[in-house]
Gaussian input, Z-matrix of N, CA and C with variables (Angstrom, degrees):
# hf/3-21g

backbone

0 1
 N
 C     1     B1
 C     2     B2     1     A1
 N     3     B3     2     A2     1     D1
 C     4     B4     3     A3     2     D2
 C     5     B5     4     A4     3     D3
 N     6     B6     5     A5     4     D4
 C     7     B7     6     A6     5     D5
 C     8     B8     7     A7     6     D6
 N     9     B9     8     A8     7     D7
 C    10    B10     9     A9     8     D8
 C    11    B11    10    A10     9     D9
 N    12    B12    11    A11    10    D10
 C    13    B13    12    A12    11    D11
 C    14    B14    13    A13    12    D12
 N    15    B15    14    A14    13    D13
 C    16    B16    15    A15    14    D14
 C    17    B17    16    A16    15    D15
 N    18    B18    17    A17    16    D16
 C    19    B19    18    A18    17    D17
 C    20    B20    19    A19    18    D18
 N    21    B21    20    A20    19    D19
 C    22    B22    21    A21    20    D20
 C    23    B23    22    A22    21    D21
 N    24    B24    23    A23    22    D22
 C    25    B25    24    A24    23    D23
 C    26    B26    25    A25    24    D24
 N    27    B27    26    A26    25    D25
 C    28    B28    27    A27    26    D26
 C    29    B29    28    A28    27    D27
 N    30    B30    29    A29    28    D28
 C    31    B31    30    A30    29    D29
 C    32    B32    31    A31    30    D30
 N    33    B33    32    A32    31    D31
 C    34    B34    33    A33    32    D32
 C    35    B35    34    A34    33    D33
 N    36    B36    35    A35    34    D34
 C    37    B37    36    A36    35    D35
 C    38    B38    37    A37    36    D36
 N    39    B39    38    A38    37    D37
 C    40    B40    39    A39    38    D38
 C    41    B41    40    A40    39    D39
 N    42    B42    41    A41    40    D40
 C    43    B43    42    A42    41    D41
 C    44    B44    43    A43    42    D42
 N    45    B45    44    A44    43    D43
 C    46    B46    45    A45    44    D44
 C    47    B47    46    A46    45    D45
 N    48    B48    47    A47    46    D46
 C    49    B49    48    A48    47    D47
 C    50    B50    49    A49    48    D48
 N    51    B51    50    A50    49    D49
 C    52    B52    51    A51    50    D50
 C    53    B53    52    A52    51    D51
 N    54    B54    53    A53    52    D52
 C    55    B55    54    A54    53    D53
 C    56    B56    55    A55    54    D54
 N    57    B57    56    A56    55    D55
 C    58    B58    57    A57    56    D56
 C    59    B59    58    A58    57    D57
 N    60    B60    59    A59    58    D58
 C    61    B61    60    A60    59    D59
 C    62    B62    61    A61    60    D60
 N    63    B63    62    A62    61    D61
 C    64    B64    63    A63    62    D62
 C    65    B65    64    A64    63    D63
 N    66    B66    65    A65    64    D64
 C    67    B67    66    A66    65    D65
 C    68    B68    67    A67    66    D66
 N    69    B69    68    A68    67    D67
 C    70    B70    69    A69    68    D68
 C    71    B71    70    A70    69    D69
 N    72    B72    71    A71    70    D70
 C    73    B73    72    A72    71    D71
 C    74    B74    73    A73    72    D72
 N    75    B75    74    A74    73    D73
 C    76    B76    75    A75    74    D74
 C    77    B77    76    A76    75    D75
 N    78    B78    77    A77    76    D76
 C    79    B79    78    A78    77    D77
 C    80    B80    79    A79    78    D78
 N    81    B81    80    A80    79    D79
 C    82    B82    81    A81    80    D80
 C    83    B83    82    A82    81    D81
 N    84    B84    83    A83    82    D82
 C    85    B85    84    A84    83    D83
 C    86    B86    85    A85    84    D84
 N    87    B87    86    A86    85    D85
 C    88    B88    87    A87    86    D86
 C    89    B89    88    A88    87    D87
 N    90    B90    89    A89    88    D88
 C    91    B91    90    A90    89    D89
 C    92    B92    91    A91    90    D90
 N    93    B93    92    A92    91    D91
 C    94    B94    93    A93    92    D92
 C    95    B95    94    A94    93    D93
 N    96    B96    95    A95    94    D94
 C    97    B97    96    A96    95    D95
 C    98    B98    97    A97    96    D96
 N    99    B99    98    A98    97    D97
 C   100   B100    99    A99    98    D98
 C   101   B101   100   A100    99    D99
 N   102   B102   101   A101   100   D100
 C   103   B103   102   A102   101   D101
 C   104   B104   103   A103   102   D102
 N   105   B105   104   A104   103   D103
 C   106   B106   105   A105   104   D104
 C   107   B107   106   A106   105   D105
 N   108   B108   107   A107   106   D106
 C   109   B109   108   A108   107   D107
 C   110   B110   109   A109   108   D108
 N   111   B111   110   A110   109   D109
 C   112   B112   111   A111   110   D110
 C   113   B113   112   A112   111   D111
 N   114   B114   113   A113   112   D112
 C   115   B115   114   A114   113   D113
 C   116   B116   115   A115   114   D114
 N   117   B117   116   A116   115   D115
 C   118   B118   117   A117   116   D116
 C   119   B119   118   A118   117   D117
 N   120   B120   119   A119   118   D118
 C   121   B121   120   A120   119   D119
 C   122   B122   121   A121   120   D120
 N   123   B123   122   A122   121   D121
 C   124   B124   123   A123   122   D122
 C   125   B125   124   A124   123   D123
 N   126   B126   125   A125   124   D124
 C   127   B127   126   A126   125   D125
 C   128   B128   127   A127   126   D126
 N   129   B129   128   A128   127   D127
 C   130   B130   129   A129   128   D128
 C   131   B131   130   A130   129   D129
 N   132   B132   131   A131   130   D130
 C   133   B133   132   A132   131   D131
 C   134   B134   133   A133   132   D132
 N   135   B135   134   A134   133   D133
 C   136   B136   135   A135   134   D134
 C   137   B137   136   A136   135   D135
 N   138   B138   137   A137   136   D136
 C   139   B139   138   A138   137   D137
 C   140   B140   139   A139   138   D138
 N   141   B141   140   A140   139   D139
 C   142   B142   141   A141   140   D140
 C   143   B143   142   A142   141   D141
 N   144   B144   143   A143   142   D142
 C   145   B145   144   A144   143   D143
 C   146   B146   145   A145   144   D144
 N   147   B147   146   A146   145   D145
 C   148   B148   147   A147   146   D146
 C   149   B149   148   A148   147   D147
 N   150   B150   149   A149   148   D148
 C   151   B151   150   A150   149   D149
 C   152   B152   151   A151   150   D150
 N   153   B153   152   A152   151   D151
 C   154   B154   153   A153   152   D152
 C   155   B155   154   A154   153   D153

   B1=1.4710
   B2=1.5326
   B3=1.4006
   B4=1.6150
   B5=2.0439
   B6=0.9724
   B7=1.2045
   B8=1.8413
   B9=1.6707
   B10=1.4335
   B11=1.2900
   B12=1.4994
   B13=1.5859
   B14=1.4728
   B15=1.1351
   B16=1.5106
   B17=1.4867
   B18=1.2117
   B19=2.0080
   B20=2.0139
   B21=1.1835
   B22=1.5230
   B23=1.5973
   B24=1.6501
   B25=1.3153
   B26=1.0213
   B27=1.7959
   B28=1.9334
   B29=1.5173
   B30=1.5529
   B31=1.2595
   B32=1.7841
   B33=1.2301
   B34=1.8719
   B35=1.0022
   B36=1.6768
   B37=2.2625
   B38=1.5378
   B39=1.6808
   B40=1.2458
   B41=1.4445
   B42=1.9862
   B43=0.9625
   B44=1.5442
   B45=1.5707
   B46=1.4062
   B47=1.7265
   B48=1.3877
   B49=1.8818
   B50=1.5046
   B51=1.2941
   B52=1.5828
   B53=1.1812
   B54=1.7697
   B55=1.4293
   B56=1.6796
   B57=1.2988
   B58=1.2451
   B59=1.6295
   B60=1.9322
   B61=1.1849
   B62=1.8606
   B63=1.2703
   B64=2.0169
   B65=0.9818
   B66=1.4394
   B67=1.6538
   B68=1.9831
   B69=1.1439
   B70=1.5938
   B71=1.8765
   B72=1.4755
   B73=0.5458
   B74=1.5921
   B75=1.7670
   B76=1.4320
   B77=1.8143
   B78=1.5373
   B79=1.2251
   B80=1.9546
   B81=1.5463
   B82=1.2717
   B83=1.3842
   B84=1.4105
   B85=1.4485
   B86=1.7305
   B87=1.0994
   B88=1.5560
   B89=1.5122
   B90=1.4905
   B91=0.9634
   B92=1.6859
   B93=1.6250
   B94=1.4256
   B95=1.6752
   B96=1.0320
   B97=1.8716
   B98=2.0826
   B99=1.4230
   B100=1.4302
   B101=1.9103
   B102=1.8333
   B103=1.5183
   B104=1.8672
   B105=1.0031
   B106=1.4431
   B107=1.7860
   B108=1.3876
   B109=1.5403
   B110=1.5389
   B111=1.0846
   B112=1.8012
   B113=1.2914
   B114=1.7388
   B115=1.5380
   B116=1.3155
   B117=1.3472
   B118=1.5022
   B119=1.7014
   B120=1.5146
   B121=1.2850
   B122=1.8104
   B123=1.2857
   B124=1.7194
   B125=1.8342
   B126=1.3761
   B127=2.1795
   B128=1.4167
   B129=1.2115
   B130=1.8630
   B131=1.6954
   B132=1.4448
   B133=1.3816
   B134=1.7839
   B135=1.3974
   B136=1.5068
   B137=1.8166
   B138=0.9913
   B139=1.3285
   B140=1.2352
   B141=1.5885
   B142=1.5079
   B143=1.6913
   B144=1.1833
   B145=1.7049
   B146=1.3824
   B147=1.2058
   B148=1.7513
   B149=1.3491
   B150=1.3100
   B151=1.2826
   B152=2.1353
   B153=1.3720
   B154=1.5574
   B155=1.5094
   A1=110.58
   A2=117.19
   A3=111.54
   A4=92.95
   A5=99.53
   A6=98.78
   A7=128.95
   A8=93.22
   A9=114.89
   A10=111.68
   A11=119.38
   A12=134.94
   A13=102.01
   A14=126.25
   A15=118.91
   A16=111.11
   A17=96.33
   A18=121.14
   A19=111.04
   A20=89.11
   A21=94.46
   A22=94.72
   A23=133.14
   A24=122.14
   A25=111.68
   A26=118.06
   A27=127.94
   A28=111.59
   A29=94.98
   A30=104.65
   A31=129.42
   A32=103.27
   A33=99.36
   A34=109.56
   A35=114.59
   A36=100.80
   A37=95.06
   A38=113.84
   A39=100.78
   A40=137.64
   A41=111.30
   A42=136.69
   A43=117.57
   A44=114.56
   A45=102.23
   A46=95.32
   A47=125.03
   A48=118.72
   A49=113.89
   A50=115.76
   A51=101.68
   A52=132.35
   A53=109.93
   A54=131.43
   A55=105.01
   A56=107.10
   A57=114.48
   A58=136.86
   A59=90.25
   A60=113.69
   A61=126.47
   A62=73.05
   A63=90.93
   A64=95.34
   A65=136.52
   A66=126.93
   A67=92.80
   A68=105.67
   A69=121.12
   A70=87.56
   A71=135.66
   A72=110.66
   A73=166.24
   A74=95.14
   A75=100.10
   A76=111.29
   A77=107.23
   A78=117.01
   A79=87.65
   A80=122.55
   A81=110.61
   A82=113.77
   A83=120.75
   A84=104.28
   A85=86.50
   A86=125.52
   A87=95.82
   A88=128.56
   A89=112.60
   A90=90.76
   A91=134.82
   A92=114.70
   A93=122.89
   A94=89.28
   A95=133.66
   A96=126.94
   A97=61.43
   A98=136.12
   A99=113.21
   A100=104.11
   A101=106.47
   A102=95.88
   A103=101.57
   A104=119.46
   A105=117.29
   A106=100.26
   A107=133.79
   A108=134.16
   A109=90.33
   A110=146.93
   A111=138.37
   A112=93.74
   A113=104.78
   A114=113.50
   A115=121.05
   A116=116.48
   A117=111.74
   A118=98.66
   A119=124.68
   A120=136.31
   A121=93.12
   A122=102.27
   A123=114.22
   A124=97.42
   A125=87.43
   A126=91.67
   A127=111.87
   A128=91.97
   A129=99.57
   A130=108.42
   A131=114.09
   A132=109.81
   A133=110.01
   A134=99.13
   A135=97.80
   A136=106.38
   A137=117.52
   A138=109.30
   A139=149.44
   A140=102.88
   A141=117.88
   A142=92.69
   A143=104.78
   A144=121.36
   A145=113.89
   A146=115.78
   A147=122.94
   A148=85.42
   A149=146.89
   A150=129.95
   A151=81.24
   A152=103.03
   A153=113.67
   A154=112.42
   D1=147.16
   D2=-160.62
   D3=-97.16
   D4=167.25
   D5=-178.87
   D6=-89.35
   D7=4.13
   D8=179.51
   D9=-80.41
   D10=-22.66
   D11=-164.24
   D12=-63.30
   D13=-57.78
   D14=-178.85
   D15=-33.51
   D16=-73.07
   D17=175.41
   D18=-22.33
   D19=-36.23
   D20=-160.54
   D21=-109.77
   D22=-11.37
   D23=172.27
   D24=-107.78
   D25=25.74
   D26=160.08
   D27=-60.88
   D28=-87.49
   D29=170.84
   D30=-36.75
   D31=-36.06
   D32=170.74
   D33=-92.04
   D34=12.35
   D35=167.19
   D36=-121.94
   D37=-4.20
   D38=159.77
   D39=-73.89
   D40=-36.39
   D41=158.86
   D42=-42.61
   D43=-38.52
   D44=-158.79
   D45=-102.56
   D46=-28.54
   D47=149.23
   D48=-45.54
   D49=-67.63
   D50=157.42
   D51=1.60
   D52=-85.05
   D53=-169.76
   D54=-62.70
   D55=-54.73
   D56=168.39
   D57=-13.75
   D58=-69.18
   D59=165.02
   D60=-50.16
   D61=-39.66
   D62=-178.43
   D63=-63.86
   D64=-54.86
   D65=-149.61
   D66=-76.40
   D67=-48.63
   D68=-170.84
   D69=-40.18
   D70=-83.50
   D71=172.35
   D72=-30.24
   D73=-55.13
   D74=167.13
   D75=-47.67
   D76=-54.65
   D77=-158.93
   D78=-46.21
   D79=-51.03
   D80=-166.70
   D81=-60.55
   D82=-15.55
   D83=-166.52
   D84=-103.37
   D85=-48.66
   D86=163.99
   D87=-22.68
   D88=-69.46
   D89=-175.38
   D90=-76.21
   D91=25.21
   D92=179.99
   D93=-94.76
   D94=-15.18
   D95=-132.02
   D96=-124.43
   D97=-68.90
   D98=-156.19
   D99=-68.52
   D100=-56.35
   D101=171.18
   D102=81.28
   D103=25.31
   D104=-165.55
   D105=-132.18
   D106=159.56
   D107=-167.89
   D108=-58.49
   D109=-51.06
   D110=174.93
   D111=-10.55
   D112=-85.50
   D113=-158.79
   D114=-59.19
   D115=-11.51
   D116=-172.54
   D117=-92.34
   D118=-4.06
   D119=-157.44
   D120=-102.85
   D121=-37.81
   D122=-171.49
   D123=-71.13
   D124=-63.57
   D125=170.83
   D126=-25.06
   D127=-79.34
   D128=-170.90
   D129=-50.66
   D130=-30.76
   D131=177.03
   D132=-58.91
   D133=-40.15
   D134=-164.68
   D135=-93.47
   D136=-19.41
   D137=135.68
   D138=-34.56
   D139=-40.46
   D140=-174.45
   D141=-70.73
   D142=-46.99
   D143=-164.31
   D144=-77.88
   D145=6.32
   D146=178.11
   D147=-113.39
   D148=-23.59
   D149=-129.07
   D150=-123.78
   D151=-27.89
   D152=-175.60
   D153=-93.69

């Protein structure tokens, strides 16, 4: 492995925490704006996944 690889796999694990984050959000404010058993089903999902 060359020693440049780190350097150049920042930015594409920054990009994809990024995106991540974005969806994490929207998905939360979705589910304030639907408010219906879905969203309380999506919560606990992303719970599980903060918690894992």
């Amino acid at each position: 492995m060359p020693q440049m690889a780190p350097l150049m796999w920042l930015p594409l694990m920054l990009m994809i925490v990024l995106t991540f984050m974005i969806f994490l959000t929207m998905n939360y404010f979705f589910s304030f704006v639907k408010s219906d058993s879905k969203s309380v089903q999506k919560t606990e999902l992303l719970e599980k996944i903060w918690q894992w």
